[in-house]
N, C-alpha and C positions, 0 to 999 in steps of 0.2 A: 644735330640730329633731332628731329619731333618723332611723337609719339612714331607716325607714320611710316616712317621709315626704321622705326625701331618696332614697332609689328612685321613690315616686309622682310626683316633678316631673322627673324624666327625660324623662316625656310633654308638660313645657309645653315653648316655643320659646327660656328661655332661661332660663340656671340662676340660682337664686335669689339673692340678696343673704348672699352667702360670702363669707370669706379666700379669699385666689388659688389654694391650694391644695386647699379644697373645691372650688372651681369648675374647674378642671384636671380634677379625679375627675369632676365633672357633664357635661365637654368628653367625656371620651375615654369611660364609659361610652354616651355617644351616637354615638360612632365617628369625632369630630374629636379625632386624636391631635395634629395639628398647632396646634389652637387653645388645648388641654391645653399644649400645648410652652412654646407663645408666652407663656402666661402666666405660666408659671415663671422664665422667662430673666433675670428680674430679682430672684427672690425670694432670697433667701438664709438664708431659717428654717428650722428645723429641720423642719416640715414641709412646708414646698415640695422640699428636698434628698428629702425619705422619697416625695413622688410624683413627683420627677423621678426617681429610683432607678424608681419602679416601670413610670414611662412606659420608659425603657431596656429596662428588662428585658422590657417587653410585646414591643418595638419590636426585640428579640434583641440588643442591644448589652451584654453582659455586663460587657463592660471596665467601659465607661464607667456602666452600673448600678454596678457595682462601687464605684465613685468616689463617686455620691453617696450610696450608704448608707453611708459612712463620713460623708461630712460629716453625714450624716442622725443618727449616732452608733446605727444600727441593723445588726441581721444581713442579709448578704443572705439575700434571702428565694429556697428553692428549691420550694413548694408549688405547687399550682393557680394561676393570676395572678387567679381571677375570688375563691377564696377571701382573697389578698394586699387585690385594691381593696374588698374587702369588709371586711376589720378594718384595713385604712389609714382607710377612710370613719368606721366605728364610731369610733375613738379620737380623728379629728379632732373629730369634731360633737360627741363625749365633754367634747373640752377647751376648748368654748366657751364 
């Protein structure tokens, strides 16, 4: 899957057969930040840490973004948040 076709199923009713952290990015780009949340609460990868950072920071909680881009071993990120979920998405589906 590329980004591409991982924007095109944003329109089905439920995101694809992902890691918990592509599916987080499928949650919250459809406007359930809370279901994006829920999923991460248990993850502890390196990429669930880099979209829990970026759910925080959507969410204005700096501190605590703060917190998981370190465990994430990434910069916070000070950009656009729509350009952030856009190269968070890319590099995940990248490393599948």
């Amino acid at each position: 899957m590329n980004i591409e076709t991982f924007k095109a199923s944003l329109a089905e009713t439920s995101p694809p057969d992902l890691p918990p952290a592509l599916q987080a990015l499928w949650h919250e780009a459809n406007g359930d930040w809370n279901a994006a949340h829920d999923l991460l609460q248990n993850d502890n990868s390196d990429a669930g840490s880099w979209v829990h950072a970026y759910l925080h920071r959507k969410e204005g909680d700096a501190g605590n973004a703060a917190y998981w881009y370190r465990r994430a071993g990434k910069p916070v990120a000070s950009g656009p948040l729509e350009s952030e979920w856009e190269a968070i998405t890319t590099n995940l589906l990248a490393q599948r």
